[in-house]
C-alpha positions as CSV (number, residue, x, y, z in Angstrom):
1,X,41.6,81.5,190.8
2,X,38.7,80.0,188.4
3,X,39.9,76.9,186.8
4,X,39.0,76.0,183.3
5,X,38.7,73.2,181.1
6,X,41.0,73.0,178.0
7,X,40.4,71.6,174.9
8,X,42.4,68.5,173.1
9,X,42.3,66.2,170.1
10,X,43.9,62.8,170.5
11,X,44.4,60.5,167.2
12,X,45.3,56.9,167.1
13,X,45.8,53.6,164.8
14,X,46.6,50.3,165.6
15,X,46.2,46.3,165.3
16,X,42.7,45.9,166.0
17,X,42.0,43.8,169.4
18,X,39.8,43.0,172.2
19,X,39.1,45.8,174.9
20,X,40.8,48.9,172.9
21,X,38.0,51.0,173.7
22,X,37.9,50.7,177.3
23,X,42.1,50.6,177.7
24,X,42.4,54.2,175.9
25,X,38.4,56.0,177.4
26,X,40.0,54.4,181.0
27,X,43.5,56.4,180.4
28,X,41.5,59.6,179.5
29,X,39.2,58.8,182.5
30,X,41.8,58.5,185.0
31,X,43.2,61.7,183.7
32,X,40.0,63.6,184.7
33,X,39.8,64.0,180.8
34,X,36.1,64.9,180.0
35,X,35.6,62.8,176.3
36,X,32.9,65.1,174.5
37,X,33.1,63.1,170.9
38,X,34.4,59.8,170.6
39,X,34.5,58.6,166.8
40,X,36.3,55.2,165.7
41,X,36.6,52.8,162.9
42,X,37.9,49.6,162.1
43,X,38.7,47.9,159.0
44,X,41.0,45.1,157.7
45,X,42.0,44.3,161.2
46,X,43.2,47.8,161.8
47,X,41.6,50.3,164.5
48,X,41.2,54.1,164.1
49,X,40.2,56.5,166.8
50,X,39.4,60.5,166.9
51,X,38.9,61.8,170.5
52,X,37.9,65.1,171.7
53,X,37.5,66.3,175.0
54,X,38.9,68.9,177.8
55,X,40.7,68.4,180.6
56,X,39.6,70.1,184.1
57,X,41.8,72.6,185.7
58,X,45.1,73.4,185.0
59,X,46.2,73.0,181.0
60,X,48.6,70.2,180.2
61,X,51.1,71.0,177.4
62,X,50.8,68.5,174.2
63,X,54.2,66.7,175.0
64,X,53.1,66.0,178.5
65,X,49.8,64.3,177.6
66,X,52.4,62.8,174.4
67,X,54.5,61.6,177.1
68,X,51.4,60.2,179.6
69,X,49.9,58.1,176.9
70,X,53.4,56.6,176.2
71,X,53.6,52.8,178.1
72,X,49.9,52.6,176.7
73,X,50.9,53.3,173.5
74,X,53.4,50.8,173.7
75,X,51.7,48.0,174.8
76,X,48.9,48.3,172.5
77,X,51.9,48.8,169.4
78,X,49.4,52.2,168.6
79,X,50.2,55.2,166.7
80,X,49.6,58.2,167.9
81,X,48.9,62.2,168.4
82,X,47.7,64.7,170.9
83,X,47.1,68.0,169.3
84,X,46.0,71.5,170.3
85,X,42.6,72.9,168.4
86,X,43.3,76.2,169.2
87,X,47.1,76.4,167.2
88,X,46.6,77.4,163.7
89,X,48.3,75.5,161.2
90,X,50.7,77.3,158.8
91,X,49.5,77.2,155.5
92,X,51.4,78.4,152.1
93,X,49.0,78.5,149.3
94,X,50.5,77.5,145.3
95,X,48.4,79.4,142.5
96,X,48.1,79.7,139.3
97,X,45.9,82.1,137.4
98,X,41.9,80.4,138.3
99,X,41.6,82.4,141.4
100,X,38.3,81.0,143.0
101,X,40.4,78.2,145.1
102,X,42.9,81.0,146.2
103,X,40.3,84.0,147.2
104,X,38.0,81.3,148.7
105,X,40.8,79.7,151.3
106,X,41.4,83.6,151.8
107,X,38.2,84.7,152.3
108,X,37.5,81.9,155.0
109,X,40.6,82.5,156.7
110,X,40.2,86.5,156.9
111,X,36.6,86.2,158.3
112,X,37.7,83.4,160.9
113,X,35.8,80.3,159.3
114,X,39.5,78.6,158.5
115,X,41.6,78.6,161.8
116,X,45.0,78.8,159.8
117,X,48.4,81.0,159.9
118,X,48.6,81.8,156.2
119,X,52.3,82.7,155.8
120,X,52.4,83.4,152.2
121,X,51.0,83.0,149.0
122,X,53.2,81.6,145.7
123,X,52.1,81.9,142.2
124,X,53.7,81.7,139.0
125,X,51.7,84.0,137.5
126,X,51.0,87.7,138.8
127,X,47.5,88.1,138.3
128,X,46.8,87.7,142.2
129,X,49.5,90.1,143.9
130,X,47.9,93.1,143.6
131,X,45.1,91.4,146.0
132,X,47.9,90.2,148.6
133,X,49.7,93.4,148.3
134,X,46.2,95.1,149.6
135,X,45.8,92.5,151.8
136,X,49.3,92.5,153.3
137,X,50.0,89.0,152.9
138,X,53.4,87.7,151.5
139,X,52.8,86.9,148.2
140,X,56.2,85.2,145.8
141,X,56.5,85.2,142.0
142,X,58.2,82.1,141.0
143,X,57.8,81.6,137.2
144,X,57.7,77.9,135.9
145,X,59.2,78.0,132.9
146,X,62.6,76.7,132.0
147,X,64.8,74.1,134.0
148,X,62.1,72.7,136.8
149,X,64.9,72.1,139.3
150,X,65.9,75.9,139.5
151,X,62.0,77.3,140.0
152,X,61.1,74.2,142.8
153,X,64.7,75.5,144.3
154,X,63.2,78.8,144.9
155,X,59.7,77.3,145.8
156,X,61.7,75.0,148.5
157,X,63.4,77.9,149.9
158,X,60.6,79.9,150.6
159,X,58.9,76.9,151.9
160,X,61.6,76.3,154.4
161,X,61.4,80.4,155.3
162,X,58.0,79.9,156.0
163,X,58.1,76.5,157.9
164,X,54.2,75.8,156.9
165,X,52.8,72.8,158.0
166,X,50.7,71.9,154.8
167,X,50.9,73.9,151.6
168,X,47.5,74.0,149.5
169,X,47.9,74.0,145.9
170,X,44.9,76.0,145.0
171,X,44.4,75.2,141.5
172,X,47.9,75.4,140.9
173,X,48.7,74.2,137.4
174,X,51.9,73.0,137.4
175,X,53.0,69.3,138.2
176,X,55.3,68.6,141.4
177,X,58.4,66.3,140.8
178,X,59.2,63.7,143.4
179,X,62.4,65.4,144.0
180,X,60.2,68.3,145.0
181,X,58.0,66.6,147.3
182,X,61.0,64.3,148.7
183,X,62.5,67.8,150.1
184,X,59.7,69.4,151.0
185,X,58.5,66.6,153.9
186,X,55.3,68.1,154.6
187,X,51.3,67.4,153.3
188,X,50.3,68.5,150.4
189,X,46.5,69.3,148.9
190,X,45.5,69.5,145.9
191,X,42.2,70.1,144.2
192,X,41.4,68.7,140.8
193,X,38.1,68.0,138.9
194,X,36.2,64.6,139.5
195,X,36.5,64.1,135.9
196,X,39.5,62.0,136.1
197,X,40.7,59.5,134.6
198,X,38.2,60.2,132.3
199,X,39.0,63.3,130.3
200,X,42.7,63.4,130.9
201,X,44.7,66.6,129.9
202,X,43.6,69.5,128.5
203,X,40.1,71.1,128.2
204,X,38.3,68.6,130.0
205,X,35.2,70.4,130.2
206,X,34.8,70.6,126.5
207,X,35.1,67.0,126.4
208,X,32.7,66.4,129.2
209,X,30.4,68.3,127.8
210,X,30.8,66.7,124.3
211,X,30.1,63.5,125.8
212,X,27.4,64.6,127.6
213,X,28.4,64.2,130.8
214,X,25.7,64.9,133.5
215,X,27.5,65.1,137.0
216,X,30.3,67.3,137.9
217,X,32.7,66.9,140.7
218,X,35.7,68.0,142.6
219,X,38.3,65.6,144.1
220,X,40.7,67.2,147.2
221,X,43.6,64.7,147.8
222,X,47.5,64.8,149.3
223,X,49.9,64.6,147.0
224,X,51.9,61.8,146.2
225,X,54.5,61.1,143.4
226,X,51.4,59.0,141.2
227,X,50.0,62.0,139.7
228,X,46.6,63.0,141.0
229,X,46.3,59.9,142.6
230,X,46.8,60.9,146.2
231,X,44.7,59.2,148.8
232,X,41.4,61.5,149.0
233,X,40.0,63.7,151.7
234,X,37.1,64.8,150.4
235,X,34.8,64.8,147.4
236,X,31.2,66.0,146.0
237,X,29.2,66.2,143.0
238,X,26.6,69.1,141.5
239,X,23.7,67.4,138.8
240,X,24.1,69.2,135.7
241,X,21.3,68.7,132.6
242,X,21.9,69.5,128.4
243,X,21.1,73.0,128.7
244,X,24.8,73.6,130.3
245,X,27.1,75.1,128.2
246,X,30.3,74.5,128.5
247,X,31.1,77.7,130.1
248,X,28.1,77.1,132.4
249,X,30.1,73.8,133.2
250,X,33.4,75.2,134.2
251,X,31.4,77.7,136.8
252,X,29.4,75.1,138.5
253,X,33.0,73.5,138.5
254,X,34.8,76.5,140.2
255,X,32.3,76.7,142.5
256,X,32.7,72.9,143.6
257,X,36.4,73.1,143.3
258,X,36.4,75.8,145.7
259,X,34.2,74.5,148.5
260,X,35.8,70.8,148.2
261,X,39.1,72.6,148.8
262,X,37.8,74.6,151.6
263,X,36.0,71.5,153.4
264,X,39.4,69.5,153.0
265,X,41.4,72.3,154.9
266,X,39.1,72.2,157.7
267,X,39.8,68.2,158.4
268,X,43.2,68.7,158.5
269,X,42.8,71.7,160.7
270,X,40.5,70.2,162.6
271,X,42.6,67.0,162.7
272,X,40.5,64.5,161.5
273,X,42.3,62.6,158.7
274,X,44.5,59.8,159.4
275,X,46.3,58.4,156.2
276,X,46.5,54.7,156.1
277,X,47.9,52.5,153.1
278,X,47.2,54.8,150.4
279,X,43.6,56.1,151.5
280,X,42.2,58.3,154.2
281,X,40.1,57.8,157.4
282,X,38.3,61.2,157.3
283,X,36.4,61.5,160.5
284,X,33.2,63.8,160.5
């Protein structure tokens, strides 16, 4: 029988010291662990590493190679994850009525460029369901209005039905309470315009625009109780000149939103964030 190599992602942080490097590559090395990318980073006397490599022969289950690295781990005081590439994250998507965010996360994920489980979509507004209904993907009406605590009741139950590992809130315009986030006890993206804290509240492209504002930009974070001040994933910016109009503004914004959204799915699918002390190590 052909033997072939398997593919694995290991992530790890610790006190940064002498000879990390060649304790953790001579672990892998004595495994028969082929490294193919090797990416680290230190800062503030604190080490970061992102490995990825295959193993020959017979595949090794996640908790084994968990459970190998162990008395290293332990001596070097290290945090840290094997993880699968090939297992698809499950992924519940919040919405509101933009649609870009939404149909772009499902566009990727339908055509294979996102490598999630997308177990269900929730908005609290209906203008998407017909779509999902086509689609076949389980799509929940929640409506926000009234008492907070019943609506993120039903939003927590159908998180727990769908046990996702992350939930995406694609452009959904309704602010989580800390209660909310307490219970749920998984990540959280969101995706907001770079505009921030600049033009806080509403219309803030009208007031970029009356100010003249010449770059636009989108912002992907985790959510954290401190409102839109998450510890970022990824950001960009589009050059805009006078002649935009303010509608001409919020469509180069959609189409940032959507693509900064996209791009911070596929680190944490690709398992290249590690989330340190309020900000990210996003690995390329």
């Amino acid at each position: 029988m052909t033997q072939t190599a398997s593919e694995i992602i290991f992530l790890g942080q610790c006190k940064d010291q002498v000879g990390l490097d060649a304790r953790i590559t001579g672990f892998f090395a004595g495994e028969l662990f082929n490294i193919l990318d090797l990416a680290q980073h230190s800062e503030r006397g604190h080490f970061f590493i992102r490995i990825e490599g295959c193993e020959e022969g017979e595949r090794q289950a996640i908790q084994t190679w968990t459970e190998k690295f162990f008395p290293i781990a332990r001596e070097l005081d290290m945090e840290y994850s094997f993880h699968d590439p090939l297992e698809r994250p499950r992924v519940v998507l919040f919405c509101s009525k933009t649609l870009a965010c939404p149909l772009e996360i499902i566009s990727r994920w339908m055509s294979g460029d996102l490598r999630i489980d997308l177990r269900a979509v929730v908005s609290n507004h209906l203008e998407i369901e017909p779509v999902m209904t086509k689609l076949g993907i389980p799509f929940h009406y929640v409506p926000t209005t009234g008492d907070s605590k019943l609506f993120e009741k039903k939003q927590l139950e159908i998180i727990e039905q769908c046990d996702p590992d992350l939930v995406v809130l694609a452009r959904y315009m309704k602010i989580l309470s800390a209660e909310f986030l307490a219970e749920a006890r998984i990540p959280i993206i969101n995706i907001h315009h770079s505009f921030l804290p600049s033009f806080i509240g509403n219309n803030p492209y009208e007031q970029a625009y009356r100010r003249g504002v010449k770059l636009i930009g989108a912002t992907a974070h985790f959510v954290t109780s401190a409102l839109d001040e998450g510890p970022i994933i990824v950001q960009d910016v589009v050059r805009i000149g006078h002649q935009f109009s303010v509608l001409d503004m919020k469509q180069v914004g959609a189409d940032i939103e959507k693509q900064v959204l996209a791009s911070a799915l596929r680190k944490f699918i690709e398992h290249k964030i590690i989330d340190w002390q309020g900000r990210t190590i996003v690995f390329h």
